[in-house]
N, C-alpha and C positions, 0 to 999 in steps of 0.2 A: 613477680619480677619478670617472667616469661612477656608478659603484653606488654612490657614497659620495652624491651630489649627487641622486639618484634615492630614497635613502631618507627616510623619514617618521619623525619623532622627536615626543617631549611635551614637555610646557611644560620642563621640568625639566632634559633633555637640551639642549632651542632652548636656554635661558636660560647653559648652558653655551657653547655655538660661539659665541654672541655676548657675553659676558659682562658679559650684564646678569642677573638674578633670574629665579625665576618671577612672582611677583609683580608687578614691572613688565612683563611680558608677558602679565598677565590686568590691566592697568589700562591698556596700551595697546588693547586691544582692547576695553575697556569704551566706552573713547574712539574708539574706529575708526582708532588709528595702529598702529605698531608694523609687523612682516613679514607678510606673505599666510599664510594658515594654513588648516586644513579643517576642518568641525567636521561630527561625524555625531551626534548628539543628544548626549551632556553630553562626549563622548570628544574632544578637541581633540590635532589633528596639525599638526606644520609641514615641509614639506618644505627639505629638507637644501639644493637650489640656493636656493630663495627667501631664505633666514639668508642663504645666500653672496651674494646679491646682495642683500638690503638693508645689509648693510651693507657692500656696493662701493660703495653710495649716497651715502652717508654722506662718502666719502674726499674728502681736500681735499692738496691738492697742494699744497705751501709756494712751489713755484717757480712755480706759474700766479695763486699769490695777489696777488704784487706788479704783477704784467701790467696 
């Protein structure tokens, strides 16, 4: 799991693990939301933990809801 979460993928690939688009992942970013990502002049990368942890972020617990 280590190499999986240490790899660096494209918009294309992110928009996959998290299934959302490419598209809304170049207008989160347009915006300054969306997952941490790397950019080296027009090449944009997002590492494979950061997806898995933005959207751990995200999780809502049904049984902590009514608390």
């Amino acid at each position: 799991m280590e190499q999986v979460r240490d790899r660096y993928v494209n918009d294309v690939e992110a928009a996959k693990i998290i299934s959302s688009s490419p598209q809304t992942l170049r207008n989160w970013r347009h915006l300054g939301r969306g997952p941490a990502y790397h950019k080296r002049g027009r090449m944009v990368r997002y590492n494979v933990k950061d997806l898995l942890d933005f959207m751990a972020a995200g999780r809502i617990d049904p049984e902590q809801r009514g608390a």
